[in-house]
C-alpha positions in Angstrom: -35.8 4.7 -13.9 -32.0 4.4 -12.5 -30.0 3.0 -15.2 -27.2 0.7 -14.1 -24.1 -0.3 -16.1 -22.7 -3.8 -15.4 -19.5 -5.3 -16.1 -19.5 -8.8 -15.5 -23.2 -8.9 -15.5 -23.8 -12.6 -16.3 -21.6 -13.9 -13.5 -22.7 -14.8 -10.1 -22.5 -11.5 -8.4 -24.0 -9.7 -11.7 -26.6 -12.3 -11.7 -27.7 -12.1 -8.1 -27.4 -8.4 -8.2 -30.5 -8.4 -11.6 -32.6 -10.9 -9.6 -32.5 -9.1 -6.1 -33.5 -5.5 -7.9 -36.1 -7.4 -10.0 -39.2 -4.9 -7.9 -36.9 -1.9 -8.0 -36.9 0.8 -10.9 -33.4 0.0 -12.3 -32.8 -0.8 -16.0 -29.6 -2.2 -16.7 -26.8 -2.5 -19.4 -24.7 -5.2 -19.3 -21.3 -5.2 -21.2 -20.8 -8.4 -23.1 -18.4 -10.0 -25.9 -21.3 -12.0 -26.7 -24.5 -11.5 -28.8 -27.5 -11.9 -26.4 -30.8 -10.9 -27.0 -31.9 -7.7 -24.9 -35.2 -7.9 -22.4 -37.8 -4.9 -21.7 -35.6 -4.8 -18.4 -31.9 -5.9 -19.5 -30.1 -4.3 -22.8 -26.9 -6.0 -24.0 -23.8 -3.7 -25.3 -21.0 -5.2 -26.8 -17.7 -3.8 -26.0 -16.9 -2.0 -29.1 -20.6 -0.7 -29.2 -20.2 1.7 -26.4 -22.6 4.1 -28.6 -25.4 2.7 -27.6 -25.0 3.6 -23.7 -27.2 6.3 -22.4 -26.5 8.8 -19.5 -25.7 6.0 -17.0 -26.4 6.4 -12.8 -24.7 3.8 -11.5 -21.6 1.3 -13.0 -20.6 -1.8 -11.1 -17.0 -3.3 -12.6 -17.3 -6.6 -11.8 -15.3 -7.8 -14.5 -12.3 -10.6 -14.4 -11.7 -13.7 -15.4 -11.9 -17.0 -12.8 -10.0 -17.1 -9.9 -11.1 -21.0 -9.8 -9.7 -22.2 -12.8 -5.7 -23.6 -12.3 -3.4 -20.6 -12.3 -0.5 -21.5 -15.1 1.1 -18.6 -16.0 -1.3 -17.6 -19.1 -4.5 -17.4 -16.9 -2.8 -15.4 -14.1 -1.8 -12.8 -17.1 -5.8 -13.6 -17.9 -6.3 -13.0 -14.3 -4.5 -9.6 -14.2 -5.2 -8.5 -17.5 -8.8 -8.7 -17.9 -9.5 -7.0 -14.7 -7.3 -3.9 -15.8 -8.2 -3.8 -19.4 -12.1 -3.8 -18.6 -11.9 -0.9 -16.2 -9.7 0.7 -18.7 -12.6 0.5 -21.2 -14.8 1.6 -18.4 -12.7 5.2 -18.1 -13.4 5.4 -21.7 -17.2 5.0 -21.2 -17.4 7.2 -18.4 -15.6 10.3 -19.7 -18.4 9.9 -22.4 -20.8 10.7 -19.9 -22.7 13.8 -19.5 -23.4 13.2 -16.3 -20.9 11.4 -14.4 -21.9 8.2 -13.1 -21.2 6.8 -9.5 -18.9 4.1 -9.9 -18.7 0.4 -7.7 -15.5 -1.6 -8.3 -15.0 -4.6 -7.5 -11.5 -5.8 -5.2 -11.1 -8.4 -3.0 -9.8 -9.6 0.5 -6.5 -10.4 -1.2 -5.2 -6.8 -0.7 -4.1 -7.7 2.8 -1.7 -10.3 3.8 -2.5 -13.5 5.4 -2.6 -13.8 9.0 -4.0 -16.2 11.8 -3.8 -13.5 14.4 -4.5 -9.9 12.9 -7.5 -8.3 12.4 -8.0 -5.6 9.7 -10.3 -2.8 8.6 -10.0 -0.9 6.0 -7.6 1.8 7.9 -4.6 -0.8 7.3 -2.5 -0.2 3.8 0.0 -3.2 2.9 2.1 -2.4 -0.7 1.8 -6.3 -3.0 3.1 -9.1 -1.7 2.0 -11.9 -3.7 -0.2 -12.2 -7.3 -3.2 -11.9 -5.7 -2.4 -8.8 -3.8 -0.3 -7.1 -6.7 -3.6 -8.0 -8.9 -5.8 -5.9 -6.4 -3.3 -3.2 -6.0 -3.1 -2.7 -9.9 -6.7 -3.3 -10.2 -7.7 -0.3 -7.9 -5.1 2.1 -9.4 -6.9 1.7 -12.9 -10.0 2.4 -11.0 -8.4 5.6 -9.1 -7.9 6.9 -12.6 -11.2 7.1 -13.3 -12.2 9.0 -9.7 -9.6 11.0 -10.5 -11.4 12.7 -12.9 -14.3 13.6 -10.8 -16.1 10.7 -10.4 -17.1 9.6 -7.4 -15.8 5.8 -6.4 -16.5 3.3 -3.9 -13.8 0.3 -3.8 -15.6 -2.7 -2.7 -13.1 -5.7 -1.3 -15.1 -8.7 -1.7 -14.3 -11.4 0.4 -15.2 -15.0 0.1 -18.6 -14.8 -1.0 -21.2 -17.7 -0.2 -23.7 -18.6 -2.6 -25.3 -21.8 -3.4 -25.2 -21.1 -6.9 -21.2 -21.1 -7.7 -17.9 -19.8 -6.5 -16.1 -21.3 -3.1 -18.8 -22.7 -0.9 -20.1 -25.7 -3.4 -16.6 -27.1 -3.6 -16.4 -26.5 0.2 -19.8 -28.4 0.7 -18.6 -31.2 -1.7 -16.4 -33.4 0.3 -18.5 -32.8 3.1 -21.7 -34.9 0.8 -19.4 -38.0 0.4 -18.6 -37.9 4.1 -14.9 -37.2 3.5 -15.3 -33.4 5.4 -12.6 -32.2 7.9 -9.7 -29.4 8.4 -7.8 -28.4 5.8 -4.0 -27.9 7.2 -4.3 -27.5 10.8 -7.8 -25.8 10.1 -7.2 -21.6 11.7 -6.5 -20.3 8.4 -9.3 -17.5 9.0 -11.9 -16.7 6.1 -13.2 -13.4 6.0 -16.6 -14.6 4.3 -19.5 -12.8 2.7 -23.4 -14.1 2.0 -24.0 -13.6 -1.3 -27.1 -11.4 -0.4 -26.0 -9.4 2.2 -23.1 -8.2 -0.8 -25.2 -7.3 -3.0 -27.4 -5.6 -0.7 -24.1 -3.8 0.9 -23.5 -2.3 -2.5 -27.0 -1.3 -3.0 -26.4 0.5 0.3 -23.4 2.0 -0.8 -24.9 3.6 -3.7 -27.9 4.9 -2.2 -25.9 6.9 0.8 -23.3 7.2 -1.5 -20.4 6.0 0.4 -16.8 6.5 -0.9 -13.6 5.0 -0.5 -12.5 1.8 0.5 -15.3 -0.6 2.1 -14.3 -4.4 3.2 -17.0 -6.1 2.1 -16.8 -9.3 4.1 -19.5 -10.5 7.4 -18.7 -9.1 10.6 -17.9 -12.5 11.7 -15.1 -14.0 10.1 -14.4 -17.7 10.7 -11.6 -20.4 10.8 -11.8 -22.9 8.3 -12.3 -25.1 11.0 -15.2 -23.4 12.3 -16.7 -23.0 8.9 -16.2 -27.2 8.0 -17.5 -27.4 11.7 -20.7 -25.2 10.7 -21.1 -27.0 7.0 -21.3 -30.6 8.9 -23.8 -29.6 11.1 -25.6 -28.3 8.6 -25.8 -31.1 6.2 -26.1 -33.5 9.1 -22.4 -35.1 7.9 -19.3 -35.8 9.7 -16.5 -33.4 10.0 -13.5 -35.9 10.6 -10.6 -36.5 8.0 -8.0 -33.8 7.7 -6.3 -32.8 3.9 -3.0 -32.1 4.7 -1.6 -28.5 3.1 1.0 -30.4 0.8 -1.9 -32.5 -1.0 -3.5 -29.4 -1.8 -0.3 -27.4 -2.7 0.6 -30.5 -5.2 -3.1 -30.8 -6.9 -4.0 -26.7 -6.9 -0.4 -25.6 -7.3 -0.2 -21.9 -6.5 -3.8 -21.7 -6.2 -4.0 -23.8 -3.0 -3.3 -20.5 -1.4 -7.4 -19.7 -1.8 -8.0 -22.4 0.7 -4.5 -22.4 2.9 -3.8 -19.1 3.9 -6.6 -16.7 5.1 -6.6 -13.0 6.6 -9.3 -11.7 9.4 -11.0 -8.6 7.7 -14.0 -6.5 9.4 -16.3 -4.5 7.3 -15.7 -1.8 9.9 -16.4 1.4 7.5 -19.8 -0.1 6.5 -20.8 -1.1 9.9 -20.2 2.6 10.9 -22.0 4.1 8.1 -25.0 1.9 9.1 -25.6 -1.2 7.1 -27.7 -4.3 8.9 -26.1 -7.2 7.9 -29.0 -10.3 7.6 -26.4 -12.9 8.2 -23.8 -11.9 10.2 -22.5 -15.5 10.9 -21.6 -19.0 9.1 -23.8 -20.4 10.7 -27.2 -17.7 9.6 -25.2 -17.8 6.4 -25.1 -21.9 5.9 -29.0 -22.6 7.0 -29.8 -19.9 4.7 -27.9 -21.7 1.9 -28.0 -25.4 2.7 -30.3 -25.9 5.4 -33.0 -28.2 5.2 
């Protein structure tokens, strides 16, 4: 029995990640500030009760508060600060180990700079150049801290992942429902995209060949947000006709708007190499998957 420990468990990646390994032999231990009561399959360890942990094979950080929620200055320092502090903790837990674990963090697309006409893999090294990107950047230097000490580390940049059960693509379907769909800007901001499934079934492939390093972990398809409101219509059987200009969105998100405006083409180009079959390598495999009827 592989024993997994998950930070972040009870969110939608951590969530999806239990119910996909539901047949395989994994047991996991899900770090929580909450009381919750453990299952035969699931055992619930509060931060500051790191004692009961056992030799652990596998941790996935996936830890952090909302990207969704506004971004005043207090949740950005949220936003920062609980991704660093909980792989902090996480060094802490793993130097306990007898056996060192092999560790999955968490990152995100955000590390390189938007861009309507560049393509990058995971070769390509920016320095921050916005909140999101220092966030990343400091995020993964708390994590090289803990391969540093012999453990070995695979750093997962997540990009927009689809699921029907929360995060981008709900609010994305929304306006399409009440017939309101369209571009957003001029509609080639480029969204390096994920299915929920195929991420969590990249990281299981990562752990099992034990890939390390830096993996994009985004479709091989990336699509304009024009092609992706194009793909949700068709989908749903709706229009895709009235345009949101950038400067509504910049006046009702704020900073956030950037989630939706800018956008950066990013191939999964390490884990295509080292062999992993993606199941739906575009928005439109992704979208009938999700939505269709």
């Amino acid at each position: 029995m592989k024993k997994i420990l998950l930070t972040g468990g009870t969110g939608l990646v951590g969530s999806r990640f239990i119910e996909l390994t539901d047949e395989m032999p994994y047991e996991f231990y899900i770090m929580t500030r909450s009381a919750k009561a453990d299952t035969a399959r699931i055992k619930y360890i509060n931060w500051d009760d790191i004692n009961r942990i056992p030799d652990i094979d596998l941790v996935i950080n996936l830890a952090g508060a909302s990207l969704s929620q506004r971004w005043t200055s207090e949740h950005k320092k949220a936003i920062a600060g609980s991704r660093i502090e909980s792989t902090r903790k996480l060094k802490a837990i793993i130097d306990r180990q007898q056996t060192k674990p092999f560790l999955i963090t968490a990152s995100a697309v955000g590390y390189y700079p938007p861009a309507k006409h560049l393509t990058y893999t995971e070769k390509d090294t920016f320095k921050p150049f916005d909140f999101l990107s220092e966030t990343v950047s400091l995020w993964e230097q708390e994590a090289q801290k803990i391969e540093d000490t012999g453990v070995q580390t695979a750093y997962c940049r997540f990009g927009v992942i689809f699921s029907d059960k929360g995060g981008a693509l709900p609010l994305m379907i929304k306006p399409y429902q009440f017939y309101i769909g369209g571009n957003i800007g001029d509609g080639q901001q480029v969204y390096s995209w994920i299915h929920i499934d195929d991420l969590i079934h990249a990281l299981l492939y990562i752990y099992h060949h034990q890939l390390t390093g830096v993996y994009n972990i985004t479709a091989p398809n990336p699509a304009t947000q024009e092609e992706v409101g194009k793909a949700i219509a068709a989908t749903l059987h709706k229009p895709h006709m009235i345009p949101v200009p950038d400067t509504v969105l910049d006046v009702v998100l704020g900073e956030q708007s950037i989630m939706v405006t800018d956008g950066q083409r990013v191939l999964p180009k390490k884990l295509q190499e080292a062999g992993y079959d993606f199941t739906y390598p575009t928005i439109d495999k992704a979208l009938v998957n999700l939505y269709g009827q």
